[in-house]
Each structure stands twice: as structure tokens, then as C-alpha cells.
PDB file of N, CA, C and O in Angstrom:
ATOM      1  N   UNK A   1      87.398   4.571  24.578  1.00  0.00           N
ATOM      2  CA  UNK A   1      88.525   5.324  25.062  1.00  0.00           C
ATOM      3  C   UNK A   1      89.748   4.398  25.020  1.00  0.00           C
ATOM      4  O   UNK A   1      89.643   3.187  25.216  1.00  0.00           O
ATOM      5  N   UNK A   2      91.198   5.163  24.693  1.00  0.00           N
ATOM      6  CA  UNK A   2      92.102   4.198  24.572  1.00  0.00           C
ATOM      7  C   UNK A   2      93.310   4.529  25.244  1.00  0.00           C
ATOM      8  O   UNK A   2      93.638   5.675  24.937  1.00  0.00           O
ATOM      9  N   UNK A   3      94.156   3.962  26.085  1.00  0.00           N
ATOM     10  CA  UNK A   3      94.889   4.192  26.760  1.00  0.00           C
ATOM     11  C   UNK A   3      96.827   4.636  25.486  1.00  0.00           C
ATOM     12  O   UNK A   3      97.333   3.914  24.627  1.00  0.00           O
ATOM     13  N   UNK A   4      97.261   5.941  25.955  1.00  0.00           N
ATOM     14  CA  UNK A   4      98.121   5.694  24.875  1.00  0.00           C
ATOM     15  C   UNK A   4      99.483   4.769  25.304  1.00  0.00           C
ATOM     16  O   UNK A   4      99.511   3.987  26.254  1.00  0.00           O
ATOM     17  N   UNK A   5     100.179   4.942  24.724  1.00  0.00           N
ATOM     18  CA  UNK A   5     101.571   4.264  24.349  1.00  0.00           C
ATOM     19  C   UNK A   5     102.406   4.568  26.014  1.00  0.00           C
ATOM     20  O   UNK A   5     103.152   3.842  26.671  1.00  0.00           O
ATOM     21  N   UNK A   6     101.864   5.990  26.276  1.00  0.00           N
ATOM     22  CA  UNK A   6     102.766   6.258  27.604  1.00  0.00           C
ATOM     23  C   UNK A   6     101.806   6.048  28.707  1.00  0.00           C
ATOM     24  O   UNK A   6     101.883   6.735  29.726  1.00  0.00           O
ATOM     25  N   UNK A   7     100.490   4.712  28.487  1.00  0.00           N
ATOM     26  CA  UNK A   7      99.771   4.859  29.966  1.00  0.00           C
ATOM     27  C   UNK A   7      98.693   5.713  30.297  1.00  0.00           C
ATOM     28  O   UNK A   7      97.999   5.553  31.301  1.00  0.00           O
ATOM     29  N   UNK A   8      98.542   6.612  29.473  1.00  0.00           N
ATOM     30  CA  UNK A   8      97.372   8.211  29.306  1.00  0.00           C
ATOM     31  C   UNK A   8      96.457   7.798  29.126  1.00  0.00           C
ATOM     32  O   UNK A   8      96.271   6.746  28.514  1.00  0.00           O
ATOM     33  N   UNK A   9      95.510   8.597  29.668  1.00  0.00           N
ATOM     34  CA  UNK A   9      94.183   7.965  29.325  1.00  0.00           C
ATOM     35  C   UNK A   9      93.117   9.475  29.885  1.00  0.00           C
ATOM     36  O   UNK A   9      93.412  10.135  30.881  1.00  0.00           O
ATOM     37  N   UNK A  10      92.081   9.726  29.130  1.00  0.00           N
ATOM     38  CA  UNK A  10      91.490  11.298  29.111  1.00  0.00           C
ATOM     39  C   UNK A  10      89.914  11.022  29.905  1.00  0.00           C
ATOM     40  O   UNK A  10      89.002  10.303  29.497  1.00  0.00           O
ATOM     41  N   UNK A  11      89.962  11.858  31.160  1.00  0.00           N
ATOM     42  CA  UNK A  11      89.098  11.720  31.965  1.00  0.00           C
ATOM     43  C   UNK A  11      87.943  12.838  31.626  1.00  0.00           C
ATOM     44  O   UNK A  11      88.010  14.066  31.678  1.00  0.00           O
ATOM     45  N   UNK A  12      86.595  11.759  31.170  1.00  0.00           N
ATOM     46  CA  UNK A  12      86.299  13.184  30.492  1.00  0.00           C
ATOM     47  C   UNK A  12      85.551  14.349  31.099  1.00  0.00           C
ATOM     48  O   UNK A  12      85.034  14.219  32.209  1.00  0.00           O
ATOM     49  N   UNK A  13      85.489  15.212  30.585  1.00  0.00           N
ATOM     50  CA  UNK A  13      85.199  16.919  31.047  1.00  0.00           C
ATOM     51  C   UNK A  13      84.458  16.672  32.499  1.00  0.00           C
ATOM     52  O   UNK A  13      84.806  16.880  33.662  1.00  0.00           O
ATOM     53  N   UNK A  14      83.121  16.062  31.807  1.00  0.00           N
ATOM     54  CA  UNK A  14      81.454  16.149  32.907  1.00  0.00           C
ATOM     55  C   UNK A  14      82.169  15.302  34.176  1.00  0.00           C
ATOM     56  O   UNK A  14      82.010  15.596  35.361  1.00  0.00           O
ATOM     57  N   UNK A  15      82.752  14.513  33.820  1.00  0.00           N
ATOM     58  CA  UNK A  15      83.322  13.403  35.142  1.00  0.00           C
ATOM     59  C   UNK A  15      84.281  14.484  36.155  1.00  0.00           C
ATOM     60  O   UNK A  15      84.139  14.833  37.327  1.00  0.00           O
ATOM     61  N   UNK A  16      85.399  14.851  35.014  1.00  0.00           N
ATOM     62  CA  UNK A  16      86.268  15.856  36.028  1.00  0.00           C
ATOM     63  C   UNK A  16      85.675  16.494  37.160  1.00  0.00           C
ATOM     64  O   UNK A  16      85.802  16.242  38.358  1.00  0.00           O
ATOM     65  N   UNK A  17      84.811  17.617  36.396  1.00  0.00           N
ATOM     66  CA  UNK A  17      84.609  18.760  36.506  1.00  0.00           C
ATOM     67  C   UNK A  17      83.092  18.163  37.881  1.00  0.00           C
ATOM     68  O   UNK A  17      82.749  19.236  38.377  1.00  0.00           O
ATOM     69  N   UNK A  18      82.301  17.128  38.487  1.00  0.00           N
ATOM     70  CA  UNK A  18      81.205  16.697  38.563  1.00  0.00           C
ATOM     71  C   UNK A  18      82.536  16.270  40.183  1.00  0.00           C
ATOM     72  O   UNK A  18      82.339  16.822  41.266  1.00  0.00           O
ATOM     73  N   UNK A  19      83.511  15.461  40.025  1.00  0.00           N
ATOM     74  CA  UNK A  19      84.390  14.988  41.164  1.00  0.00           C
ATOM     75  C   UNK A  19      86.020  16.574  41.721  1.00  0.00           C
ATOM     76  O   UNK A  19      86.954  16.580  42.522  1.00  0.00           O
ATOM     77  N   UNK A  20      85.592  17.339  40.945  1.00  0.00           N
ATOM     78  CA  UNK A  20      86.525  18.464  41.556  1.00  0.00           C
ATOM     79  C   UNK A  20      88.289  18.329  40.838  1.00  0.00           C
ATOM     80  O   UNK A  20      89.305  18.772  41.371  1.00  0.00           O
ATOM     81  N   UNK A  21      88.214  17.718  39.748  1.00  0.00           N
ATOM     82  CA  UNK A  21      89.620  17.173  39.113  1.00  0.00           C
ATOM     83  C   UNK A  21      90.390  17.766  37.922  1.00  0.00           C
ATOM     84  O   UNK A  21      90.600  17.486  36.742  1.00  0.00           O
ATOM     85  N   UNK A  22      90.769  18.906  38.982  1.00  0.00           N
ATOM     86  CA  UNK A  22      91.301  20.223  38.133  1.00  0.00           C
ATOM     87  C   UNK A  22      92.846  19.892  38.016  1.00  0.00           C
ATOM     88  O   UNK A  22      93.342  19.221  38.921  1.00  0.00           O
ATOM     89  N   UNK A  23      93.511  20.248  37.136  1.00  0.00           N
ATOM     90  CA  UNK A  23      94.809  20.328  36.371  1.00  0.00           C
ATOM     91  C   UNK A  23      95.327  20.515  38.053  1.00  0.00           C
ATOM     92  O   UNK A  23      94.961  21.326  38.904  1.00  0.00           O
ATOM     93  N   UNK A  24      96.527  19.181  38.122  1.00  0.00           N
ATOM     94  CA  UNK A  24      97.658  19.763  39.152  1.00  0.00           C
ATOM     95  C   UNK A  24      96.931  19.089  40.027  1.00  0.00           C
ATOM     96  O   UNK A  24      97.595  19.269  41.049  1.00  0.00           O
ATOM     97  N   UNK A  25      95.669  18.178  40.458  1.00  0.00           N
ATOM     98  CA  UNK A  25      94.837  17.380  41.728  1.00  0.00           C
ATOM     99  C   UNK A  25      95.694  15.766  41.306  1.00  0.00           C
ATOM    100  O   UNK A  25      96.012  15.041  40.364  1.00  0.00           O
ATOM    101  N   UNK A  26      95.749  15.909  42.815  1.00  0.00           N
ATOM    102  CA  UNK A  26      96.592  14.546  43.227  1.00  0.00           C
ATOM    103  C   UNK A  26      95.904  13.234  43.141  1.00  0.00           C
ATOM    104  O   UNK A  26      95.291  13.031  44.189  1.00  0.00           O
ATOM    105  N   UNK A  27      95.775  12.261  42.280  1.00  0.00           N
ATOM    106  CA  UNK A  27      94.560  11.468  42.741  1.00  0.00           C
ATOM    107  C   UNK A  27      95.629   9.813  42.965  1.00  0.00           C
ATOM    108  O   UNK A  27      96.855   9.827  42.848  1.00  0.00           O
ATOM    109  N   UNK A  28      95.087   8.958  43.183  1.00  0.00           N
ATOM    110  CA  UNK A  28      95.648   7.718  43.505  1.00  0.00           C
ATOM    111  C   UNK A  28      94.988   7.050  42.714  1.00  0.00           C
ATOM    112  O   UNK A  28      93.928   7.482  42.261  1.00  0.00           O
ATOM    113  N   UNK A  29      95.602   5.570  42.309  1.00  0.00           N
ATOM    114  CA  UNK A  29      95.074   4.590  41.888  1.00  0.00           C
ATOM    115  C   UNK A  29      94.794   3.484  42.613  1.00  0.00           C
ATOM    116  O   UNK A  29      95.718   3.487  43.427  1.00  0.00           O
ATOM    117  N   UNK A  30      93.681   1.915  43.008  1.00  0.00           N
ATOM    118  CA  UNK A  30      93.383   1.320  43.952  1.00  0.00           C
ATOM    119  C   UNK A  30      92.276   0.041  42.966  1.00  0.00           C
ATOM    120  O   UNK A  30      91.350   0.002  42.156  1.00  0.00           O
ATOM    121  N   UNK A  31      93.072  -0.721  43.650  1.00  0.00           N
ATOM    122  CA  UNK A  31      92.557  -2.217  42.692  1.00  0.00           C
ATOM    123  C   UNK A  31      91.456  -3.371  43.882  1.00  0.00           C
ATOM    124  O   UNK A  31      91.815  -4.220  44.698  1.00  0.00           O
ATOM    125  N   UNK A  32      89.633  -2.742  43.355  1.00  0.00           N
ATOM    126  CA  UNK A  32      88.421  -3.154  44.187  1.00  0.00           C
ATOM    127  C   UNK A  32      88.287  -4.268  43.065  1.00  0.00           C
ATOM    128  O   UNK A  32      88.254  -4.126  41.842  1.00  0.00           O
ATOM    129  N   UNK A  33      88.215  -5.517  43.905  1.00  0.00           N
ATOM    130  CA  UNK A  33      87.870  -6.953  43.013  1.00  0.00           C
ATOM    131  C   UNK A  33      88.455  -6.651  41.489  1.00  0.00           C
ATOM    132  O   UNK A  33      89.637  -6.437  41.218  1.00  0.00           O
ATOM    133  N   UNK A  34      87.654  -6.675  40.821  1.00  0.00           N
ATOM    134  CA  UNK A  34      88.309  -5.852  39.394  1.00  0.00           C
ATOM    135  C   UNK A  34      88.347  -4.981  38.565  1.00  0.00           C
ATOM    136  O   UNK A  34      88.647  -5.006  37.371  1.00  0.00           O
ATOM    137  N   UNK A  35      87.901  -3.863  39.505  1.00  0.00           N
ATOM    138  CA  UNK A  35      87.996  -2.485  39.353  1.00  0.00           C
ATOM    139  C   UNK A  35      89.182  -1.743  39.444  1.00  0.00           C
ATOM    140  O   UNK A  35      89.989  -2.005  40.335  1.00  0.00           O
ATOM    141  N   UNK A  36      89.449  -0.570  38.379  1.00  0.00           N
ATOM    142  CA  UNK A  36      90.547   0.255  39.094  1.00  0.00           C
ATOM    143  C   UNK A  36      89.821   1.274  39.208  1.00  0.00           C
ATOM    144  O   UNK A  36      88.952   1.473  38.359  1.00  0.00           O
ATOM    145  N   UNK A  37      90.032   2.312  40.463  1.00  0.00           N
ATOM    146  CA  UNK A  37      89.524   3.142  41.108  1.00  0.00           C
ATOM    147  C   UNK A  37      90.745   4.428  41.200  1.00  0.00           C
ATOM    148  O   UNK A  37      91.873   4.418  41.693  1.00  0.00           O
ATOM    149  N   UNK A  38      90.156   5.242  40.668  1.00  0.00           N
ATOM    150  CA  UNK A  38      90.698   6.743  41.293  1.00  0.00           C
ATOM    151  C   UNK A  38      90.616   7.433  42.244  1.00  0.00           C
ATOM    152  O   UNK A  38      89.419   7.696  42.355  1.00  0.00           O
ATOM    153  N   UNK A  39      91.182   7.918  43.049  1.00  0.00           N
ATOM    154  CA  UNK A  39      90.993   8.474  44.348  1.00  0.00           C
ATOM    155  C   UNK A  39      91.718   9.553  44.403  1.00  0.00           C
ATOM    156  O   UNK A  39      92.927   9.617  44.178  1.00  0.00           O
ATOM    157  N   UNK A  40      90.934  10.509  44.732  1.00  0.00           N
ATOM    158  CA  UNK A  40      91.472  11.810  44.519  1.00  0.00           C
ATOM    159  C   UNK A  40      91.741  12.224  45.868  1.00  0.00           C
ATOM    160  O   UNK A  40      90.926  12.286  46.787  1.00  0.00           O
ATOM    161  N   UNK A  41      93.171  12.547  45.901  1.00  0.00           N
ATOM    162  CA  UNK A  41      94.112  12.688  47.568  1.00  0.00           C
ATOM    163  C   UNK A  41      93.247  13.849  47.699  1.00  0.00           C
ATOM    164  O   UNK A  41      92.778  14.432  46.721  1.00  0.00           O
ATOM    165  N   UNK A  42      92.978  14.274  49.214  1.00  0.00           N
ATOM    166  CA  UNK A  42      93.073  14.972  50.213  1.00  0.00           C
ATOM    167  C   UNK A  42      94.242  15.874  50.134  1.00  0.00           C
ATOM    168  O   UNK A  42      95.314  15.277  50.037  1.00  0.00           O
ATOM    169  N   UNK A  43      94.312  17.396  50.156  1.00  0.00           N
ATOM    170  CA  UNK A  43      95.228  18.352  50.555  1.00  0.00           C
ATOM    171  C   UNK A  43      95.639  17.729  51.538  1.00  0.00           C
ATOM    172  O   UNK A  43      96.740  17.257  51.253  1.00  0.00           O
ATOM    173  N   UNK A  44      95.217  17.369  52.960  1.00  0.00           N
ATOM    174  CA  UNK A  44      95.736  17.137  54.059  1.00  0.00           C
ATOM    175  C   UNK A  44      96.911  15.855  53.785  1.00  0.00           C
ATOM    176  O   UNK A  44      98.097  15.997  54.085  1.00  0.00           O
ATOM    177  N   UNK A  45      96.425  14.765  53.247  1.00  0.00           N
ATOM    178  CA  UNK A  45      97.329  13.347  52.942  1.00  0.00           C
ATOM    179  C   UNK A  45      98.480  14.087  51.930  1.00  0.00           C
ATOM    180  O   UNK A  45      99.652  13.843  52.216  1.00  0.00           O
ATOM    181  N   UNK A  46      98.304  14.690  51.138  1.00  0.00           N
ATOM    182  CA  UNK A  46      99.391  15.240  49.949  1.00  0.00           C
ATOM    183  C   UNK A  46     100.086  16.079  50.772  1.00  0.00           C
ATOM    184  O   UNK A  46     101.222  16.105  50.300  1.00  0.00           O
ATOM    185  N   UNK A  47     100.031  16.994  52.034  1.00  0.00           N
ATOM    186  CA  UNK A  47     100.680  17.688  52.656  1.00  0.00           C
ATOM    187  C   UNK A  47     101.528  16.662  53.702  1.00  0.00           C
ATOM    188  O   UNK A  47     102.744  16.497  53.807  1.00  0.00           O
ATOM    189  N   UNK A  48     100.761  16.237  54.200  1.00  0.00           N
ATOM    190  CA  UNK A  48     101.819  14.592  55.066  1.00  0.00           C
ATOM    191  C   UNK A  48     102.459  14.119  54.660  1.00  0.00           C
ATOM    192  O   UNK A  48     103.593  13.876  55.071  1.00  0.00           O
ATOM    193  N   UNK A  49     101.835  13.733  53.448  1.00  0.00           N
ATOM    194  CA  UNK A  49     103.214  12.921  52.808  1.00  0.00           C
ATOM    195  C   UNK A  49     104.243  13.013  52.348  1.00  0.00           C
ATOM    196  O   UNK A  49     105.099  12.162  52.103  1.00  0.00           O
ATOM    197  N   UNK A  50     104.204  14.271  52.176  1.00  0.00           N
ATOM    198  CA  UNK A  50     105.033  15.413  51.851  1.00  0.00           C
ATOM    199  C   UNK A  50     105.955  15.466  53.140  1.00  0.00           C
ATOM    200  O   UNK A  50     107.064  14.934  53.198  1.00  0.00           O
ATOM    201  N   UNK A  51     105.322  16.213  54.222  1.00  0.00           N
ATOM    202  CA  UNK A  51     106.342  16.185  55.358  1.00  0.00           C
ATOM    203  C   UNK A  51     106.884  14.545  55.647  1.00  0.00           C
ATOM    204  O   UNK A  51     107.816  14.697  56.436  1.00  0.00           O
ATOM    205  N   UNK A  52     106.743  13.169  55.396  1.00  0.00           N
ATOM    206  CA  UNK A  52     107.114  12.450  55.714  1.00  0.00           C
ATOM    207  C   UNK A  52     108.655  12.313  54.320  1.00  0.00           C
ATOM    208  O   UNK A  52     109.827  12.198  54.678  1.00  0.00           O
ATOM    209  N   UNK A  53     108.375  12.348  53.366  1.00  0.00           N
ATOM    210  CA  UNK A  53     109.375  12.231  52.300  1.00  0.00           C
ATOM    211  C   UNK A  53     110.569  12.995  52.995  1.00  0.00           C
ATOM    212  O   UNK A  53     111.691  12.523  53.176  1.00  0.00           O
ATOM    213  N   UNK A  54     110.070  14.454  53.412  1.00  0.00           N
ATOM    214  CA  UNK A  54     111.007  15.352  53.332  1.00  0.00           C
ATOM    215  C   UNK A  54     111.870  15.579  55.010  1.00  0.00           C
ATOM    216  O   UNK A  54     112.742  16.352  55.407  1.00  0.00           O
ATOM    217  N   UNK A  55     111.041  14.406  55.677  1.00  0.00           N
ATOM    218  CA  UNK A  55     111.516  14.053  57.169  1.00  0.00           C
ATOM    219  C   UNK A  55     112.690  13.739  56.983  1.00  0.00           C
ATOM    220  O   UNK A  55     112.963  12.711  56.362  1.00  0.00           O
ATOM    221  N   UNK A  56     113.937  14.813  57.637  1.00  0.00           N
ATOM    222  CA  UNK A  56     115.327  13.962  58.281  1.00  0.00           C
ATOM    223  C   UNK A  56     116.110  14.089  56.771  1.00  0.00           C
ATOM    224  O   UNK A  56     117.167  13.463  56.699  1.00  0.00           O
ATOM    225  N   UNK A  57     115.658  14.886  55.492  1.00  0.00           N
ATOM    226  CA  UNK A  57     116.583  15.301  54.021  1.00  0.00           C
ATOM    227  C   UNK A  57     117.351  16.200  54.521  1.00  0.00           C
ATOM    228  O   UNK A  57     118.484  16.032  54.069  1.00  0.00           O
ATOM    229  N   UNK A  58     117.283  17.489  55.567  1.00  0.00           N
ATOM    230  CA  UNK A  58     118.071  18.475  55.869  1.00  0.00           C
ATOM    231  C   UNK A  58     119.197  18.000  56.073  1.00  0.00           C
ATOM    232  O   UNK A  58     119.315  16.957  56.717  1.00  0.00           O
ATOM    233  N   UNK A  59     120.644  18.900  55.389  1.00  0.00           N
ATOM    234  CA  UNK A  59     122.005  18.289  55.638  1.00  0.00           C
ATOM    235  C   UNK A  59     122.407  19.743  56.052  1.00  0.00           C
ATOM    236  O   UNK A  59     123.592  20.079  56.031  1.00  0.00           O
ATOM    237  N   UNK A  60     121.368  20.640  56.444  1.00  0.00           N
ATOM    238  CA  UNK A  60     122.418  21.917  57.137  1.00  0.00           C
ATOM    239  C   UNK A  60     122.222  21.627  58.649  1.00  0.00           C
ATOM    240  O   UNK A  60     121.102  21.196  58.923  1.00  0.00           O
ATOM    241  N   UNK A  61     123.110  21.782  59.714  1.00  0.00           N
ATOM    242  CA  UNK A  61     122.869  22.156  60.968  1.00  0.00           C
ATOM    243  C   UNK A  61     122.663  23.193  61.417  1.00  0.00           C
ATOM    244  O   UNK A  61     123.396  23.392  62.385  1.00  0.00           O
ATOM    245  N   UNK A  62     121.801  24.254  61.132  1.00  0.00           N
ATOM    246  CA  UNK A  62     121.620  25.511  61.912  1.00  0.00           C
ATOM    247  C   UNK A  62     120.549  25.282  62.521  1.00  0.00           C
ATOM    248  O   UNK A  62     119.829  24.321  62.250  1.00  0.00           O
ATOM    249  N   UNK A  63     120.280  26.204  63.499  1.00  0.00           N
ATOM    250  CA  UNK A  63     119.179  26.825  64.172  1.00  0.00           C
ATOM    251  C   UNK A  63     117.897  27.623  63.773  1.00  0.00           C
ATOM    252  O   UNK A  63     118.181  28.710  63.271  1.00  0.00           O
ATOM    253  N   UNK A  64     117.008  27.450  63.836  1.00  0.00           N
ATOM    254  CA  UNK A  64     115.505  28.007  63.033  1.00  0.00           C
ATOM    255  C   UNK A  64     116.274  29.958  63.206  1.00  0.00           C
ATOM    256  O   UNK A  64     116.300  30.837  62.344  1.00  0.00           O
ATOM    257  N   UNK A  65     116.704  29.989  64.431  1.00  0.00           N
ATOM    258  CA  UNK A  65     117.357  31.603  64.410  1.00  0.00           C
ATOM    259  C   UNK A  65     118.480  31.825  63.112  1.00  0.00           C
ATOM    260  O   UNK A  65     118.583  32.751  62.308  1.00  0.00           O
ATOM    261  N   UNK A  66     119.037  30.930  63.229  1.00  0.00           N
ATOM    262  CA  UNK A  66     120.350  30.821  62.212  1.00  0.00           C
ATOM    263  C   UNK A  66     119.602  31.088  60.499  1.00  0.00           C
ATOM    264  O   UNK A  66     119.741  32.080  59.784  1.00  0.00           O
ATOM    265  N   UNK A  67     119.133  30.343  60.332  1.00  0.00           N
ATOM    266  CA  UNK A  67     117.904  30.660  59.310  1.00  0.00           C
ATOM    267  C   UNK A  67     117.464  31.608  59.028  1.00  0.00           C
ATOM    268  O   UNK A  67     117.694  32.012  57.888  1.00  0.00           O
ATOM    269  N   UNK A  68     116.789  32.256  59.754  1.00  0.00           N
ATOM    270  CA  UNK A  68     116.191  33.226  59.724  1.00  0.00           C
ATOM    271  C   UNK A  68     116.814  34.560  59.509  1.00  0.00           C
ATOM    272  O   UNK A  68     116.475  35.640  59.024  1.00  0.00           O
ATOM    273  N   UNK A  69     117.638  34.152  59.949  1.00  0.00           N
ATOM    274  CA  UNK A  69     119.204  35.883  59.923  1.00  0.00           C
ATOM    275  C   UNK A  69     119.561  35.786  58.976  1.00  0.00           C
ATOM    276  O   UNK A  69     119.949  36.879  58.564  1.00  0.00           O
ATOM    277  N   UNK A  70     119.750  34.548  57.865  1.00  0.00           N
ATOM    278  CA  UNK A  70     120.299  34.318  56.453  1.00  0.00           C
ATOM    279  C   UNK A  70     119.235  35.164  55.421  1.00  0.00           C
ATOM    280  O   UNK A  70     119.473  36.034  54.583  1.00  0.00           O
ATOM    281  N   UNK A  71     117.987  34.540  55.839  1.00  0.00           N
ATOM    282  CA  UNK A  71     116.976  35.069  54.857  1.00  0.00           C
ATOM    283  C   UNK A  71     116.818  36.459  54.726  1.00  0.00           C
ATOM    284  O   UNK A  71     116.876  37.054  53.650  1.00  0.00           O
ATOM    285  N   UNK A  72     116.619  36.969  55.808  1.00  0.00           N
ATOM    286  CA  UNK A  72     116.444  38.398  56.339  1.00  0.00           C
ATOM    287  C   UNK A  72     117.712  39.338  55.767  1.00  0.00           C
ATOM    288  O   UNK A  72     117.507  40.496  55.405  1.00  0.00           O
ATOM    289  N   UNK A  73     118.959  38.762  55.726  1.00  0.00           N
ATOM    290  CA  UNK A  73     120.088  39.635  55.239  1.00  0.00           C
ATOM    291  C   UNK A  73     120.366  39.256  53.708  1.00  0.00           C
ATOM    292  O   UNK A  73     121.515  39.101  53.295  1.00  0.00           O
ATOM    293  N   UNK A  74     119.339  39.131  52.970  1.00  0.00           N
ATOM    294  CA  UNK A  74     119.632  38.489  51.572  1.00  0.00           C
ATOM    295  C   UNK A  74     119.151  39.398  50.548  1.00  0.00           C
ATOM    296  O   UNK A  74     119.272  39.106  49.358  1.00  0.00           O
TER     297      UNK A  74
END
């Protein structure tokens, strides 16, 4: 197997499909003695981390009510 030009590299079918590693699954990379290891995120960690990125980006000041009256009249 050969890694291409942009870093790619093809995980194959029986492996995917055997660890749950469907098109669009979040996985991590992790360096054991001299292993690299894949780790396939957790919904729960990909949803956290998510709320942590997106902690404190809001630049509107309204109210969750204020919000809600926007959406509703749209």
C-alpha cells in the first residue's frame, strides 16, 4: 500500500467495514512506541468538541426569546 502525494492512504474494505468506518466517521491519529494508530472518535467527543470550538463565536446579543421570534416570522 502506498501513501499518495496528498498523504492518502486506502483503508481496506474488510478492515473498514469489521471497525464501523463508514464515509464521513471521525477518526484520530496517535503515535504507540512506533506505531501509528487510528482511533475512531466517539459521536459524544466529536459533539464536545464541537461545542468547545464553537464556545463564546456568537457576535449577536439577543435572547434565546429574541431568536426564536426571528425564526418563527421567517
Amino acid at each position: 500500500m502506498r501513501i499518495t502525494s496528498k498523504g492518502q492512504v486506502t483503508i481496506p474494505q474488510d478492515i473498514r467495514a469489521r471497525f464501523g468506518l463508514f464515509p464521513e466517521t471521525e477518526v484520530e491519529f496517535d503515535v504507540v512506541n512506533s506505531m501509528i494508530v487510528i482511533i475512531k472518535v466517539s459521536g459524544h467527543k466529536r459533539s464536545t468538541d464541537l461545542i468547545q470550538r464553537m464556545t463564546g463565536k456568537a457576535t449577536v446579543n439577543m435572547s434565546t426569546d429574541e431568536i426564536m421570534e426571528l425564526t418563527r416570522n421567517s
